[in-house]
MARMARDREN-960767 format. One line per 4 residues: for each residue y, z, x of N, C-alpha, C, O. Coordinates in steps of 0.2 Angstrom, whole numbers, plus 5000, padded with zeros to 4 digits. Example, Ala and Ser with C-alpha at 12.3 -4.5 7.8 and 13.67 -1.06 7.14 Angstrom:
! residues 2
4972:5039:5066:4978:5039:5062:4984:5039:5066:4983:5042:5071; 4989:5035:5064:4995:5036:5068:5000:5039:5064:5006:5040:5067 $
! end
This chain:
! residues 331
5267:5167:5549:5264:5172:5545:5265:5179:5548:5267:5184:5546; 5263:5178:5552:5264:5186:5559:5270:5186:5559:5271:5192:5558; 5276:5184:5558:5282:5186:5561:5285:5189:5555:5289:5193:5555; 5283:5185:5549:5284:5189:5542:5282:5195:5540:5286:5199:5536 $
5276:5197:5541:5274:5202:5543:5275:5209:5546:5273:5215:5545; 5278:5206:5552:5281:5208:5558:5289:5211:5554:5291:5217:5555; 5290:5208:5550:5298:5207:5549:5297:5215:5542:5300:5220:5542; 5293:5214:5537:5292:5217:5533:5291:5224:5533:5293:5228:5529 $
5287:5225:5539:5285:5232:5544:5292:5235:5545:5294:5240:5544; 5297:5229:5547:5300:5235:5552:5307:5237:5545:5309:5242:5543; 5308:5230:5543:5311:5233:5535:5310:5239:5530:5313:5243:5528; 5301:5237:5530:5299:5245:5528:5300:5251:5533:5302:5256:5530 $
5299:5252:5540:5299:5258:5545:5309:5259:5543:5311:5265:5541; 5312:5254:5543:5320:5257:5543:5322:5258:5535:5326:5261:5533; 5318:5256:5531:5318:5257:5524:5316:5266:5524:5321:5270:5522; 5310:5269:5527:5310:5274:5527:5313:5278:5530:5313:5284:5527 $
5315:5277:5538:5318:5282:5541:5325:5281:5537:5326:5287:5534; 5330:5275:5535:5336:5277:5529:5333:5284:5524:5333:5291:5525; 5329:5281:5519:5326:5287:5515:5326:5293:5519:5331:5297:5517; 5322:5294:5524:5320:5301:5526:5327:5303:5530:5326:5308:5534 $
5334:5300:5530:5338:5304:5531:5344:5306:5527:5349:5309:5528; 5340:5303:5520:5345:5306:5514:5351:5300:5513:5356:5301:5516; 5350:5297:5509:5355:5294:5508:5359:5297:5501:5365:5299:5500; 5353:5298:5498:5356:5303:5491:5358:5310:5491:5357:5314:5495 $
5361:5311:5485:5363:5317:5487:5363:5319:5475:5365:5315:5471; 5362:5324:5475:5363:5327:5467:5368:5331:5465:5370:5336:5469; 5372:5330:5461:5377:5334:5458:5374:5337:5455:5370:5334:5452; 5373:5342:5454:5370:5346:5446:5378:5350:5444:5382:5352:5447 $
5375:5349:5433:5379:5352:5429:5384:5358:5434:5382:5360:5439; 5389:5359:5431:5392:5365:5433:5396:5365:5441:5401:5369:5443; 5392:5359:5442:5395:5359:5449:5400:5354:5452:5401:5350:5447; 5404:5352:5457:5409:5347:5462:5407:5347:5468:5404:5352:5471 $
5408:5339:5469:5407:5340:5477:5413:5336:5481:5416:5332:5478; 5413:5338:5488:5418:5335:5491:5414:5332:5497:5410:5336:5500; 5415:5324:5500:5413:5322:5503:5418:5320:5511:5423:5317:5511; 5416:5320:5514:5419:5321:5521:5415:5317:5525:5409:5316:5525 $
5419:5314:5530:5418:5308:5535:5422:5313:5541:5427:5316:5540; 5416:5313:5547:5419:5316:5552:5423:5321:5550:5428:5320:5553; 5424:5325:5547:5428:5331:5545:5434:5328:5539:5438:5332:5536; 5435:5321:5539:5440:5319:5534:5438:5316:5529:5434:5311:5529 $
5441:5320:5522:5439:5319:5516:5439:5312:5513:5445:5309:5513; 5434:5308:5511:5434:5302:5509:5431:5301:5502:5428:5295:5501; 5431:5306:5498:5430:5306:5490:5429:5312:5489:5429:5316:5493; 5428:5313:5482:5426:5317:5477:5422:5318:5471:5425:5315:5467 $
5417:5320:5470:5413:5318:5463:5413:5326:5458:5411:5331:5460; 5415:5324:5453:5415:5330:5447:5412:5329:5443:5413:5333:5438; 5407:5323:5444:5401:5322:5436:5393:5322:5441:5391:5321:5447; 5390:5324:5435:5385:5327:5438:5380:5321:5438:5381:5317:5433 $
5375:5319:5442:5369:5317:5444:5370:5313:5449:5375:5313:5452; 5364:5309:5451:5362:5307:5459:5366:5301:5463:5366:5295:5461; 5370:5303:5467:5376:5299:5471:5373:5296:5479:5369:5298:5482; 5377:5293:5480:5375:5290:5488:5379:5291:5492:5384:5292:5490 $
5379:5292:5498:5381:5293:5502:5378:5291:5510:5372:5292:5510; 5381:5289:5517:5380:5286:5521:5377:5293:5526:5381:5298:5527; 5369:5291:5527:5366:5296:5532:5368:5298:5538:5370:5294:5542; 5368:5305:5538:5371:5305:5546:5376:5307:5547:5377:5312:5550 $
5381:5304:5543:5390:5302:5542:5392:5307:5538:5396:5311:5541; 5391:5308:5533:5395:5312:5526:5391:5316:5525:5385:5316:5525; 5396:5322:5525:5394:5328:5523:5397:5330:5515:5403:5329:5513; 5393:5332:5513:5394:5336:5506:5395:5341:5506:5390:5344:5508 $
5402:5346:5502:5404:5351:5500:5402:5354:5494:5407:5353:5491; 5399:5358:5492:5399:5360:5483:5403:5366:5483:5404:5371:5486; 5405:5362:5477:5411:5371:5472:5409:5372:5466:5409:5367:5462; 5408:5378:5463:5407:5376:5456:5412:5373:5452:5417:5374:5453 $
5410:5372:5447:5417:5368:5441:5417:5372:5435:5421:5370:5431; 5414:5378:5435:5414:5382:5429:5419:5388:5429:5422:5388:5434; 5421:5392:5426:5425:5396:5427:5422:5402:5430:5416:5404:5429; 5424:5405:5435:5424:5411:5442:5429:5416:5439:5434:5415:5436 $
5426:5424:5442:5430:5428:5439:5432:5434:5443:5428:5435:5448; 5437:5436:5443:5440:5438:5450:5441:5447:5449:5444:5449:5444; 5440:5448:5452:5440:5456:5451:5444:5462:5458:5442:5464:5463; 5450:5463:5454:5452:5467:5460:5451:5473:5462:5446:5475:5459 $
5454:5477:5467:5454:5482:5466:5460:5485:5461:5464:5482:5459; 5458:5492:5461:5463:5497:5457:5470:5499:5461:5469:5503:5465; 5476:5498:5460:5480:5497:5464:5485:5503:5463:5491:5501:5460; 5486:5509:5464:5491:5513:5466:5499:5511:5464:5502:5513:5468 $
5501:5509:5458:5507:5506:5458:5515:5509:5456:5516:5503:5453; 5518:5511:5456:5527:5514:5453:5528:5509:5447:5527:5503:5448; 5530:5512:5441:5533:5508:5436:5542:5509:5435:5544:5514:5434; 5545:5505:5435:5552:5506:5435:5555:5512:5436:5558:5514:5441 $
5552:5516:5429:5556:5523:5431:5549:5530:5435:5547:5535:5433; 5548:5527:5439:5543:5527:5447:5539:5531:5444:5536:5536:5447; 5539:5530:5441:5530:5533:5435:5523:5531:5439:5522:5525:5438; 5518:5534:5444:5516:5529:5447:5508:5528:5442:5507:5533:5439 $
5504:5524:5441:5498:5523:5437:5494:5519:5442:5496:5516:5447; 5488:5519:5440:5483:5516:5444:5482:5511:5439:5482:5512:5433; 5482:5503:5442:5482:5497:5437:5475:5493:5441:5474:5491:5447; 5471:5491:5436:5464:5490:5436:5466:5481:5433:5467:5481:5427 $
5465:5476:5435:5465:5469:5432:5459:5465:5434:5455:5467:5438; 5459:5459:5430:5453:5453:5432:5459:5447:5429:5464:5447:5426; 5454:5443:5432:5456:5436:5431:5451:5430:5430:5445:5431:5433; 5451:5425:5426:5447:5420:5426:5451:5413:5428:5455:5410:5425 $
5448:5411:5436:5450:5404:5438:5444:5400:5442:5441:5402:5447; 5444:5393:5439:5441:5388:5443:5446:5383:5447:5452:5383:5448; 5442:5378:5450:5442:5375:5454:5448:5369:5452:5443:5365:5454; 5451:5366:5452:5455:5360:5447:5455:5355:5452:5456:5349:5450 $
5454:5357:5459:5458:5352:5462:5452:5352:5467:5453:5356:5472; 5444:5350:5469:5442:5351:5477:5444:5350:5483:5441:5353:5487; 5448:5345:5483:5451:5340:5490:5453:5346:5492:5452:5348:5497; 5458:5348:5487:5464:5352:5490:5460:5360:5493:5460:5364:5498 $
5458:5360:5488:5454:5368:5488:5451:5366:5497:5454:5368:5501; 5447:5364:5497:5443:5360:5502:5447:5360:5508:5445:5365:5512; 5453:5357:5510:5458:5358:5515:5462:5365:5515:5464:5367:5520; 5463:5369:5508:5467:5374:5509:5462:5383:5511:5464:5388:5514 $
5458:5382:5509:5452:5389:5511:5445:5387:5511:5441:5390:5513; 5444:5382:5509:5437:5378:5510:5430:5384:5509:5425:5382:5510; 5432:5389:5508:5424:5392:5503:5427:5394:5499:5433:5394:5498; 5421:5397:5494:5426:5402:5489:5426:5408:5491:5431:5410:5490 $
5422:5412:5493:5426:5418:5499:5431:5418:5499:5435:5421:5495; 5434:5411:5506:5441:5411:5505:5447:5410:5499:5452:5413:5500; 5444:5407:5493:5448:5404:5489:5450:5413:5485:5456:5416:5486; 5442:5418:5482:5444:5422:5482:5451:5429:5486:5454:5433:5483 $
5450:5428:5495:5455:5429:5497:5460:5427:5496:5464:5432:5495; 5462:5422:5495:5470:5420:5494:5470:5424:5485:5474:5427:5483; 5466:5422:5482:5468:5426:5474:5470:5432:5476:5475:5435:5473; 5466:5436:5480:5468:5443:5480:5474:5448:5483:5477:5453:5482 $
5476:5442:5487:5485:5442:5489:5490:5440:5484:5495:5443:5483; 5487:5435:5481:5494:5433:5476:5495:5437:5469:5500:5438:5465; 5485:5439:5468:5487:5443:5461:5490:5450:5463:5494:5452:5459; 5486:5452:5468:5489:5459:5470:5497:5460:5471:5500:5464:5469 $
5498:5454:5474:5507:5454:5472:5511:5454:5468:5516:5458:5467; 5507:5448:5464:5510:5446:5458:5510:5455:5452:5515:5457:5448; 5504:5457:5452:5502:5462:5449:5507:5470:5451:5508:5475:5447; 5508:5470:5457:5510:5476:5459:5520:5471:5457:5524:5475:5453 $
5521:5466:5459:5529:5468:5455:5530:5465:5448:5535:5464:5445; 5523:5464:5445:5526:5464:5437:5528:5472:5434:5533:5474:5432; 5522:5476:5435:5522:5484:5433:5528:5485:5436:5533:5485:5432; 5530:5486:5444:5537:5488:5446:5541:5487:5443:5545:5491:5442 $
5543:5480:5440:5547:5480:5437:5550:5480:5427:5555:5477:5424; 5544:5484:5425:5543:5486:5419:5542:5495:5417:5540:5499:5421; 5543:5497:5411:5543:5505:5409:5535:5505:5409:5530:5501:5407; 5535:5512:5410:5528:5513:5409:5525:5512:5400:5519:5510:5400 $
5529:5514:5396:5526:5511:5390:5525:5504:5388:5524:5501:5383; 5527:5501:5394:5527:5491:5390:5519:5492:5394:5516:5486:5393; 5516:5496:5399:5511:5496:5401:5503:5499:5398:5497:5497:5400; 5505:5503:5394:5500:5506:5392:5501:5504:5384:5497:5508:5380 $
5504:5500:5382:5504:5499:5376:5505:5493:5371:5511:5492:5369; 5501:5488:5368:5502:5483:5365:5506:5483:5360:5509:5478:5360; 5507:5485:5356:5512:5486:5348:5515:5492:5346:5510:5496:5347; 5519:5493:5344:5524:5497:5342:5518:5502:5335:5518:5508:5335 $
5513:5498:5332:5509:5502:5326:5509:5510:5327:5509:5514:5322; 5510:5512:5332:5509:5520:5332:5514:5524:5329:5514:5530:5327; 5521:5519:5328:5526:5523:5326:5525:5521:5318:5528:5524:5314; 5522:5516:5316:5518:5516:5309:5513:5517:5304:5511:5515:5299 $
5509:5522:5310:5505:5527:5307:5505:5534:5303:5508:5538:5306; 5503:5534:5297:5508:5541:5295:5498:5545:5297:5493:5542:5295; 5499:5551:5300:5497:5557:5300:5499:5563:5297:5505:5564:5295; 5494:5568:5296:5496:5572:5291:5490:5578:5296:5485:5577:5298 $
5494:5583:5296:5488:5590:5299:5486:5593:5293:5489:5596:5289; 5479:5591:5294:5474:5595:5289:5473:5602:5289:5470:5605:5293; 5479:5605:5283:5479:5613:5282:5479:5612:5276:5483:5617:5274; 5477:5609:5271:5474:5610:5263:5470:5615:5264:5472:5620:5260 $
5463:5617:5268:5458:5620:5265:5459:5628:5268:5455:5632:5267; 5466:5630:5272:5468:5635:5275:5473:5637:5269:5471:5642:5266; 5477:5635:5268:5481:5638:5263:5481:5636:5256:5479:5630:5255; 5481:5639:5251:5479:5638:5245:5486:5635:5241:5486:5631:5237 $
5492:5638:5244:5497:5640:5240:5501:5633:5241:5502:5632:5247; 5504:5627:5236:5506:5623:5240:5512:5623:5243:5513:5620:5248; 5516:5626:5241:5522:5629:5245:5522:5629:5253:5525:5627:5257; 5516:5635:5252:5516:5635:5261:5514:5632:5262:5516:5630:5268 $
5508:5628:5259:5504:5623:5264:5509:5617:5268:5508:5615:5273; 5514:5615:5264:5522:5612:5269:5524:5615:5272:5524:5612:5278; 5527:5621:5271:5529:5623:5277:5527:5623:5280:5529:5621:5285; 5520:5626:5281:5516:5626:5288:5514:5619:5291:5513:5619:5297 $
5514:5614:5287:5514:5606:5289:5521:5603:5292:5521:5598:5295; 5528:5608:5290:5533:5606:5293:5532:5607:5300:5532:5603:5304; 5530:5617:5300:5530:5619:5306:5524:5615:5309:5521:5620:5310; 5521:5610:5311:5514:5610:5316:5516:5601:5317:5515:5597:5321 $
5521:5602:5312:5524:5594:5315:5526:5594:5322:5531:5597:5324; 5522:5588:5326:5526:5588:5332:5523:5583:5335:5520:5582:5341; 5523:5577:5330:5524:5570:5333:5529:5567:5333:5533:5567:5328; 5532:5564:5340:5538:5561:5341:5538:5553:5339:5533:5549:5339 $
5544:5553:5337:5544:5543:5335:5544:5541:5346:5548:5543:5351; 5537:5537:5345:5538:5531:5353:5542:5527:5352:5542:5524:5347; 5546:5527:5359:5551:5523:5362:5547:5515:5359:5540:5515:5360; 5552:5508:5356:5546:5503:5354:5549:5501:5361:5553:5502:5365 $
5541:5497:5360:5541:5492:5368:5543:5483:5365:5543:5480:5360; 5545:5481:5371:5547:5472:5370:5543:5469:5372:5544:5463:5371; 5538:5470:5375:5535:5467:5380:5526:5469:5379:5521:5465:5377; 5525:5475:5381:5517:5478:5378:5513:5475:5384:5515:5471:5387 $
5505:5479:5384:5501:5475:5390:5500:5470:5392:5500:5468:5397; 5497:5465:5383:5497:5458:5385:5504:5452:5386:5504:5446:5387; 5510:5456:5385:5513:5453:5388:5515:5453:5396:5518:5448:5399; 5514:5458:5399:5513:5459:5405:5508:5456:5409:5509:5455:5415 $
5503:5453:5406:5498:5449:5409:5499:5442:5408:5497:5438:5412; 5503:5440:5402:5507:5434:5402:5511:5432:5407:5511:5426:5409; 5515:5439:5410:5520:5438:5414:5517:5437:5423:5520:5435:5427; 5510:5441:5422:5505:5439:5429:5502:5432:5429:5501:5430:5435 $
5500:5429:5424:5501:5425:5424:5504:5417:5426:5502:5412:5429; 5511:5419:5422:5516:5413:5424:5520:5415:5430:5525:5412:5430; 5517:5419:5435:5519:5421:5441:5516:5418:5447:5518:5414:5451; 5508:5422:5445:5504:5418:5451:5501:5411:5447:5495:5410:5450 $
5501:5408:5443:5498:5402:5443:5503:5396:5446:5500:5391:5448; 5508:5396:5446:5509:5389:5452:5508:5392:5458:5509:5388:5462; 5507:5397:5459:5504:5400:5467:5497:5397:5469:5495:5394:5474; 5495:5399:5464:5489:5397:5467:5486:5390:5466:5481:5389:5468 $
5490:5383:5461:5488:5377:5461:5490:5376:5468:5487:5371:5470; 5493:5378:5472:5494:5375:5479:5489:5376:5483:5489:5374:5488; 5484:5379:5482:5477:5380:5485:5473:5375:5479:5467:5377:5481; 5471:5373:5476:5468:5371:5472:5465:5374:5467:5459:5373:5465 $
5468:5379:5464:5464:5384:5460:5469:5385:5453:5475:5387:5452; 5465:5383:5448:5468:5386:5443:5467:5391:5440:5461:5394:5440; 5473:5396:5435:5471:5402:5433:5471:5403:5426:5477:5402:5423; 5465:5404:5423:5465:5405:5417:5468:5410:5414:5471:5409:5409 $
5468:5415:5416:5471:5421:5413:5470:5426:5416:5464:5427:5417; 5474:5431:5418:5476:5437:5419:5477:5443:5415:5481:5442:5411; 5473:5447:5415:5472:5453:5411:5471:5462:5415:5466:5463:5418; 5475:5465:5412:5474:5470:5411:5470:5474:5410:5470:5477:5404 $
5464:5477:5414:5458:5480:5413:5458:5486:5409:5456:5486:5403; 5461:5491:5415:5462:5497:5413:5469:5500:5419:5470:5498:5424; 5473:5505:5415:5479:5508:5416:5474:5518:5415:5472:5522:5411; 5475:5518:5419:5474:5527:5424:5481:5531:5427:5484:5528:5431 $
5482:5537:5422:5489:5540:5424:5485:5545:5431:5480:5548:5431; 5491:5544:5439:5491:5546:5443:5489:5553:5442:5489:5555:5436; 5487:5557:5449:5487:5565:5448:5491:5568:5444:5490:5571:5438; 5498:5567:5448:5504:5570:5445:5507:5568:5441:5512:5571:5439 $
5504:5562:5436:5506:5560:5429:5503:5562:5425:5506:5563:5420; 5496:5562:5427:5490:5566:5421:5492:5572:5423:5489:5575:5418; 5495:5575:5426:5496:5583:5424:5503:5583:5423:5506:5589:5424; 5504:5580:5421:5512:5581:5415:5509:5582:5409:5508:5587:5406 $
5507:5576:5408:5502:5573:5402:5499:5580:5398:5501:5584:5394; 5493:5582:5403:5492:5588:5400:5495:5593:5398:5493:5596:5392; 5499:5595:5402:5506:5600:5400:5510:5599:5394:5512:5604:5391; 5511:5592:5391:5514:5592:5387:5508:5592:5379:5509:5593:5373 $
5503:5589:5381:5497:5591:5375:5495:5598:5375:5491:5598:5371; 5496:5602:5378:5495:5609:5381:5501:5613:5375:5501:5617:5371; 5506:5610:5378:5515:5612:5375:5514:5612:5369:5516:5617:5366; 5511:5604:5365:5509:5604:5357:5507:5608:5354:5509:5611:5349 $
5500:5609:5357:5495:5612:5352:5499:5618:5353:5501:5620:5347; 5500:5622:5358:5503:5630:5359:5509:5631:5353:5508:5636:5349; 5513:5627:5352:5516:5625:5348:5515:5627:5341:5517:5632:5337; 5509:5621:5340:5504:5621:5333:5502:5626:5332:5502:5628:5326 $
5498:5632:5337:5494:5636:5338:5499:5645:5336:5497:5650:5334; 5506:5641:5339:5513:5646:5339:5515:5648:5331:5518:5652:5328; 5512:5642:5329:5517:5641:5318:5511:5644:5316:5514:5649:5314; 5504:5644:5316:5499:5647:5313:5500:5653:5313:5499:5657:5308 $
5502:5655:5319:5503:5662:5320:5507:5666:5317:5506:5671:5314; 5512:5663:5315:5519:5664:5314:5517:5664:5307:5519:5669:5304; 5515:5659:5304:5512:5659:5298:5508:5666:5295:5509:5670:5290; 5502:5666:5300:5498:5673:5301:5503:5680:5297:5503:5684:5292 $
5509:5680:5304:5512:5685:5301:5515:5686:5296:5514:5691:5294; 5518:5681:5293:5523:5681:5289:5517:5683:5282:5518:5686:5277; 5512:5680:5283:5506:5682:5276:5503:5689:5277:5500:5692:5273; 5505:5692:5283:5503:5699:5284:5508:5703:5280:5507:5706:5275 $
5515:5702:5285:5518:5707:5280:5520:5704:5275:5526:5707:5273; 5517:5699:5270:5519:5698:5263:5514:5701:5259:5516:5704:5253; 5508:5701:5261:5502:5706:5259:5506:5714:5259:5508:5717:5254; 5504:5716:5267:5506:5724:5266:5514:5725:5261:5514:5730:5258 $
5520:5720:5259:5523:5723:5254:5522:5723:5249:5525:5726:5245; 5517:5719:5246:5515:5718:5241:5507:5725:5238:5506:5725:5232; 5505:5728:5243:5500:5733:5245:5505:5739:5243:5505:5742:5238; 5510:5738:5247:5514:5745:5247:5517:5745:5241:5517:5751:5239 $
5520:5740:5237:5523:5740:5230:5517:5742:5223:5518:5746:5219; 5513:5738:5225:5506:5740:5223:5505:5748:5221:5505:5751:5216; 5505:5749:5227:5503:5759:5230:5509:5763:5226:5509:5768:5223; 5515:5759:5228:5520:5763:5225:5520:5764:5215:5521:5768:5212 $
5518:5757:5214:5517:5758:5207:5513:5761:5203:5515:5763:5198; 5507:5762:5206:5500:5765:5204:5505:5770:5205:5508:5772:5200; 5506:5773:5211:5506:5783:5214:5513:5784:5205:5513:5790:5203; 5517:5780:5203:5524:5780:5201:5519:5781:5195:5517:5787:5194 $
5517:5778:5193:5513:5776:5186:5506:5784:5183:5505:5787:5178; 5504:5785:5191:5501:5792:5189:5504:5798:5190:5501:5803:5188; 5509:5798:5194:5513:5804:5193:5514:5806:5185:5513:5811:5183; 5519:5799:5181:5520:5801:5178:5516:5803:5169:5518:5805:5164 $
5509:5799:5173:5506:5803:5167:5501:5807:5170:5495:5808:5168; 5503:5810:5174:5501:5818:5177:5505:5820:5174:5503:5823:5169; 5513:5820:5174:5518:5827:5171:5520:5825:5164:5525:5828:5162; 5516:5819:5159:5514:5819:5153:5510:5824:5151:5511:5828:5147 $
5502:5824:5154:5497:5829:5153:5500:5836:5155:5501:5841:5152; 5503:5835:5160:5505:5844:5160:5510:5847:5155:5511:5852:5153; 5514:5841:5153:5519:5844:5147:5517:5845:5143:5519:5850:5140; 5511:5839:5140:5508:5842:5136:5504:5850:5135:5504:5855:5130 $
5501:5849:5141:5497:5855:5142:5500:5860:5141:5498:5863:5136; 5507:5862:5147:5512:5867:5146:5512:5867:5137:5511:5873:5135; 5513:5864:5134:5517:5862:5126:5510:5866:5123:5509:5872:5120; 5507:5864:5124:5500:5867:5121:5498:5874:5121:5496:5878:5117 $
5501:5874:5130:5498:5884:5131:5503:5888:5126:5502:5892:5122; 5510:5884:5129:5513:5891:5122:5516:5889:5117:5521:5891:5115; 5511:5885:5113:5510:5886:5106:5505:5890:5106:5506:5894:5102; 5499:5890:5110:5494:5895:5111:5497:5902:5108:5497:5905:5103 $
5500:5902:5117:5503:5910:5117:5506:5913:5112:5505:5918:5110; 5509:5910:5111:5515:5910:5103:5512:5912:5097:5514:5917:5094; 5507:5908:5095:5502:5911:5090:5500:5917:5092:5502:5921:5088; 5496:5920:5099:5494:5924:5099:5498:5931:5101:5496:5936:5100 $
5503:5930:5103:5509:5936:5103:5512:5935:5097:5516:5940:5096; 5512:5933:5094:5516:5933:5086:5510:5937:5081:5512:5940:5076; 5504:5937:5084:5501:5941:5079:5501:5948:5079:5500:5952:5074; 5503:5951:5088:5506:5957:5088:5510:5959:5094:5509:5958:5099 $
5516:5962:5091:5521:5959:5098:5521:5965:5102:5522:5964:5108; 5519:5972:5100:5518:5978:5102:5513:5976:5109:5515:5977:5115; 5507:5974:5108:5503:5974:5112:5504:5966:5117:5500:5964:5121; 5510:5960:5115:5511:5957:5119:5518:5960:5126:5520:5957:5131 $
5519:5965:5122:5524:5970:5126:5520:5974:5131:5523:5974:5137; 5515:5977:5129:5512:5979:5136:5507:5975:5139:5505:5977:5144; 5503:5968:5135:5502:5964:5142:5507:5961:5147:5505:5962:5152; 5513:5959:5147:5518:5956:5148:5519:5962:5156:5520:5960:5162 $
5519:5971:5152:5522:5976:5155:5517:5976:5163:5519:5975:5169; 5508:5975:5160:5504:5976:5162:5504:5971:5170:5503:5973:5176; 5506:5965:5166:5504:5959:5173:5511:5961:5177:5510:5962:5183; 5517:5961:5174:5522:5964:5180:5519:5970:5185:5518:5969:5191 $
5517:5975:5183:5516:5981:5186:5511:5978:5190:5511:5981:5195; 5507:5973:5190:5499:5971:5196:5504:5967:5199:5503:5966:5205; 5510:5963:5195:5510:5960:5204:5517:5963:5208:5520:5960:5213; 5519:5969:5204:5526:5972:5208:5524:5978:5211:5526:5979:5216 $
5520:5983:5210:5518:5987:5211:5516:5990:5218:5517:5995:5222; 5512:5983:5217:5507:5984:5227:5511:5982:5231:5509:5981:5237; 5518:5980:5231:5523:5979:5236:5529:5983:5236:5534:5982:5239; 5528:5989:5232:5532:5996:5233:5529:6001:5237:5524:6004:5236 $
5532:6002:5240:5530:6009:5247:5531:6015:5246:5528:6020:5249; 5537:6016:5241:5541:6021:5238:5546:6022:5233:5551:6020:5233; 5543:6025:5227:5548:6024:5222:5552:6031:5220:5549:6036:5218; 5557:6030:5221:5561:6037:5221:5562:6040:5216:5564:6046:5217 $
5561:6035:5207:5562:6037:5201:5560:6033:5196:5562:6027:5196; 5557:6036:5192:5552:6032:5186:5557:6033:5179:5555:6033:5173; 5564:6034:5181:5568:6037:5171:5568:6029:5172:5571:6028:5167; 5566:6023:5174:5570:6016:5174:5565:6014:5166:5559:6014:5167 $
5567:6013:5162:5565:6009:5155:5558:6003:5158:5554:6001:5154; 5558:6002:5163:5553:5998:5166:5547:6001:5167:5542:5997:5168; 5545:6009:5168:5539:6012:5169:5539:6016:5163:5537:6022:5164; 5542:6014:5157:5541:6016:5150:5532:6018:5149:5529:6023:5148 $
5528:6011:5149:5523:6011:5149:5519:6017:5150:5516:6020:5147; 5521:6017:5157:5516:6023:5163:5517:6027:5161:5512:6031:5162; 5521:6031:5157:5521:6039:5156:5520:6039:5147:5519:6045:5145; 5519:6034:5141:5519:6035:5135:5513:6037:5134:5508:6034:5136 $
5514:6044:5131:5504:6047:5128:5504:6044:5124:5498:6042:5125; 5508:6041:5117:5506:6036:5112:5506:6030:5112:5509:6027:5116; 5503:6027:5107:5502:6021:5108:5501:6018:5103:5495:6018:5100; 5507:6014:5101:5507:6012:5091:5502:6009:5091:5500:6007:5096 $
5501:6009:5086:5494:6005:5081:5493:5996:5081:5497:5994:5077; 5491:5992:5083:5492:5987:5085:5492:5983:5076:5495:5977:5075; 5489:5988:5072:5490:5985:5065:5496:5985:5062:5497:5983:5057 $
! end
């Protein structure tokens, strides 16, 4: 009975020091683990819940099993025709393989590190070796959008309103692309992913963040929307003038017509007028012509007279008047 006793004790003392050195070990959701003997891999578990393992001896490695999201930096890069842009990407890749992962970078720090060489490669000679419009551009749509410059509520006339919409036109047809951004990411893609199954890593997709035109790119850029609008800004003007002096000859035809139009019924009134005084006169010298003979005499002599300084002789039939003592009867 003692030795039984004896025997139970020590099965329970070794039953617990096993326990209290962990025999078990937990996967939880989301996660893999890789199990190592002396530094050498001797399984793998990728379902989750509580597994065993030999105390002391095996070490367990966790990686997650979910998708990991990889974020570069912005890369400075030349596009074919050496256009340079700043190209901004991300990536989504897990784990596919942990043995391997395990032996080839064994953290994900590392695993990250090796992503960051291959995409950055893979990323910098896709763009090199593509135009810069299969970069900045998914589909051709822009050369099938119709635009129209809103100058209805400027011009009334619709004539001009065209012309003015010919002159201010200056959208060009874009060169089409074959390829476009998400095809470029397609092609980062199927570059770096057998690269990086050799570390254990699979890559779900490669993407295109953001495209930033360099210094010296964004200020072309500017210059030529700068060029447009001046352009734009050039026709209106141009417009401006052309409605100035359409107005001033139209002002001055105006003025001419009007001044044409009262001149000539000024020298209607005055012919009449004229017409009128000497029927006046007419009647009134027809009533006695004697005494229309020396008013006539009278207004000559006031306005010739005060500019004679000397008259040498009065026999002239002209200063008849000045010397007659008589003077017919006006009846």
């Amino acid at each position: 009975m003692k030795k039984l006793v004896t025997t139970l004790v020590v099965i329970a003392v070794l039953l617990i020091v096993v326990l209290l050195m962990g025999p078990f070990y937990m996967v939880n959701e989301g996660e893999q683990a890789v199990i190592t003997r002396f530094g050498r891999i001797i399984g793998t578990e990728t379902t989750a819940g509580l597994k065993l393992k030999l105390p002391l001896v095996d070490t367990i490695t966790r990686y997650p099993s979910t998708l990991l999201s990889w974020d570069g930096d912005a890369q400075r890069i030349p596009t074919k025709e050496n256009q340079f842009i700043w190209v901004d990407a991300t990536a989504r890749w897990r784990i596919c393989d942990p043995a391997l992962f395990y032996m080839t970078v064994k953290t994900v720090d590392g695993g990250i590190a090796r992503l960051n060489d291959v995409l950055d490669s893979t990323i910098r000679t896709v763009i090199s070796e593509n135009y810069l419009n299969e970069a900045v551009r998914s589909t051709n749509r822009i050369n099938t959008l119709e635009y129209e410059e809103e100058i209805n509520k400027e011009v009334e006339d619709a004539e001009d309103a065209e012309t003015l919409r010919s002159l201010t036109n200056t959208r060009a047809r874009q060169e089409e692309i074959l390829i476009g951004r998400d095809g470029l990411s397609d092609m980062m893609l199927g570059k770096a992913a057998p690269l990086t199954l050799n570390y254990g890593i699979e890559l779900e997709d490669v993407i295109i963040r953001q495209i930033r035109y360099s210094d010296d790119l964004t200020s072309s850029v500017y210059s030529r929307m700068i060029k447009e609008r001046s352009q734009i800004a050039e026709a209106y003007r141009a417009y401006g003038r052309g409605q100035l002096l359409s107005w001033q000859g139209r002002a001055e035809n105006d003025k001419r017509t009007i001044l044409s139009q009262a001149y000539a019924e000024s020298e209607k009134i005055k012919g009449d007028a004229d017409a009128e005084a000497a029927r006046i006169y007419s009647e009134a010298y027809s009533a006695n012509p004697e005494f229309f003979k020396l008013w006539t005499a009278l207004e000559s002599y006031r306005k010739t007279l005060p500019g004679i300084e000397k008259t040498l002789t009065t026999d002239s039939p002209y200063f008849n008047f000045l010397y007659e003592t008589e003077v017919s009867d006006p009846q």
